[in-house]
N, C-alpha and C positions, 0 to 999 in steps of 0.2 A: 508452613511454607507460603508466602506471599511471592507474588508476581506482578511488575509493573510491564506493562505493554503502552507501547507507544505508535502511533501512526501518524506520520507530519510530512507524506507522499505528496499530498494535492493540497492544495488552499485550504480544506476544512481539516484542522488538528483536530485527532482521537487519543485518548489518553484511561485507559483501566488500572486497576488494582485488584488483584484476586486473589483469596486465599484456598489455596489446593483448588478445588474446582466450582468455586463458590464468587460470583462476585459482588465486590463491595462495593465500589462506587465504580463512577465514570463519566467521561465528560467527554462532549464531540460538539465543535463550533459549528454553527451554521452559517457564517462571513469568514471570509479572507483572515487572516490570520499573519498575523509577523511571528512564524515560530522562533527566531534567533530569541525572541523577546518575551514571548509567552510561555513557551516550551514547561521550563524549569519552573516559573512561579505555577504554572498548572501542576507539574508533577508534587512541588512542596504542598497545594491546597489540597491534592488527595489524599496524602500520607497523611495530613492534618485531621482530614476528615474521616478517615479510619484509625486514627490514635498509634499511627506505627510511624517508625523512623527509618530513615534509608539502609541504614547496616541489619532492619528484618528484612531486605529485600534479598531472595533466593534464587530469582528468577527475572530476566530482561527479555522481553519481547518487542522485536522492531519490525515494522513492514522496511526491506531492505531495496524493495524497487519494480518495476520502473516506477515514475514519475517526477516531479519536481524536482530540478536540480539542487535548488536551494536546499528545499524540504526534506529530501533525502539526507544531505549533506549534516545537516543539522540534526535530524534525527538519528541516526546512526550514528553521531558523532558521542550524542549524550549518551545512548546506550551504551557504549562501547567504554564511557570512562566509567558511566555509574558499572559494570558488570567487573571491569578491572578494581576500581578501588573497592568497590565492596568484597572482592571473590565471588562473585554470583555469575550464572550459569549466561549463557548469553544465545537466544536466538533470533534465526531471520525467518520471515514469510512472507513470499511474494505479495506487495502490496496489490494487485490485480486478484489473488486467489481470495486475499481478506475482503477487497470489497464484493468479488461474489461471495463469500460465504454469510454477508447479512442478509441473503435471501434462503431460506430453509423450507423444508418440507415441499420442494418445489422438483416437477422431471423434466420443467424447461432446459433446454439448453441456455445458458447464462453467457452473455460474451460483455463485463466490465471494460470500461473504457475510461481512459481518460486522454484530455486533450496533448497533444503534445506539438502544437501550435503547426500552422502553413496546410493546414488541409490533413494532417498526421492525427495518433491516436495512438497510443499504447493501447494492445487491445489483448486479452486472451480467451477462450474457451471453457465452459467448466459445466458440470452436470452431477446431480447425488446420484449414486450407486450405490444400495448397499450400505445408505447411512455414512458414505464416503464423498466426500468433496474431489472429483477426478480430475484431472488435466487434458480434455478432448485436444487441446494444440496449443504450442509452447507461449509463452508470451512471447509478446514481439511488438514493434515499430513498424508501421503500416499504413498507406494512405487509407485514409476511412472510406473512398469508392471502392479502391482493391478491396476491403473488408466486406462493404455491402456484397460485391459480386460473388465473395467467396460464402455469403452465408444466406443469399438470398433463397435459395431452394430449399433450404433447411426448413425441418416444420419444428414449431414451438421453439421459435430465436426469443429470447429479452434480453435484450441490452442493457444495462444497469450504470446506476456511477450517477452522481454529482453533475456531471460534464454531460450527461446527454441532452442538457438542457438547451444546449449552447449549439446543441446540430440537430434541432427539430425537423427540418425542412428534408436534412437527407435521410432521415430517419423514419420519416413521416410513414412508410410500408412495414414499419415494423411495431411490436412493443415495446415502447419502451418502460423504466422502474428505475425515476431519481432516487437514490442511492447516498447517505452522510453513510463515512466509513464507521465500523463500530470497534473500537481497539480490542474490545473483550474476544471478539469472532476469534483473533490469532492463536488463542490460547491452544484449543484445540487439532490448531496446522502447524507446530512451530516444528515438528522434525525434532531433529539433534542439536546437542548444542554444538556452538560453534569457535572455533579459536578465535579469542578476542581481537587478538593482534592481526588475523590474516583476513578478517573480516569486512565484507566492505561495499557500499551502494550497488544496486545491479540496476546500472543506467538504461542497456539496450543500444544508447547509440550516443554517439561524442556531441561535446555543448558544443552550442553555434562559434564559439573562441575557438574550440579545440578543432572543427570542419574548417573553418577559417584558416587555421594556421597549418592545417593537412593541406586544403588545396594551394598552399603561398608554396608549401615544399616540393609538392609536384609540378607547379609552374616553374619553380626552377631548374628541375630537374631535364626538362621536355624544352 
């Protein structure tokens, strides 16, 4: 049973291959990335590099959101055909839950983040229990002050992710742990499979096109 897992949430693509619970290769960029562009010839150089072809594939694993509109869009797009035309099984995992779970053996409270530009943050909650990856509070779309406020009193906060690089300053009370996503972490969160067809990005909140033409409709309405 192989499994390809893919992550292509934030700027840095994560991309695994696993057979049953064993992994074989993997690859996670450390720059910006054009996934439209890279996605695919990423995924053809693992199956390369592991001597299998895409009809071994048994099993699709995608971080299904929030994050990049693009990246989402893109990633779950491949998923979603490679799971159909192979028949292989198809899952999602909260892209916030996977980049906390590349922190292990850890009883911080974990609160991953990523940018989601104007002072925002896709941000969630996570802690091990029990050898269990938990959901202390739902993801969500947040200004990162609201977030500081709401987590300031907490003892043992780290914040984690790529992106906390990029808010040193308001972060500066807390620990922070930059964070490259690890595509292999999903394997272990993916849930159930899911229907190919009904399947689909968990944004959080409408692209700035889509706010846009919500408030043109309400001005007219008023």
């Amino acid at each position: 049973m192989y499994s390809l897992l893919i992550d292509s949430s934030n700027q840095p693509l994560a991309v695994a291959l696993m057979k049953e619970d064993e992994l074989l290769v993997t690859y996670t960029s450390s720059v910006k990335q054009n996934h439209s562009v890279q996605l695919m010839p990423q995924v053809a150089a693992l199956l390369e590099t592991a001597n299998i072809t895409p009809q071994d594939l048994t099993n699709i694993v995608v971080a299904q959101g929030p994050g990049s509109y693009t990246g989402l869009r893109i990633g779950v797009t491949v998923a979603k055909t490679l799971a159909y035309t192979l028949n292989a099984n198809l899952y999602g995992v909260s892209s916030l839950k996977a980049l906390a779970a590349t922190l292990q053996y850890t009883d911080r409270l974990i609160i991953p983040i990523m940018n989601a530009r104007r002072e925002h943050v896709y941000a969630g909650a996570y802690q091990w229990q029990d050898g269990q990856l938990q959901s202390i509070n739902a993801d969500q779309y947040i200004a990162l002050s609201d977030l500081i406020d709401r987590v300031k009193d907490e003892p043992n906060v780290l914040f984690v992710g790529e992106d906390v690089r990029q808010f040193e300053t308001q972060l500066q009370a807390f620990d922070v742990q930059p964070m490259l996503p690890k595509a292999e972490v999903m394997w272990q969160h993916k849930g159930e499979p899911q229907n190919v067809h009904s399947f689909s990005p968990q944004y959080l909140k409408l692209s700035e096109a889509e706010q846009n033409w919500l408030n043109q409709q309400n001005s007219k309405t008023n």
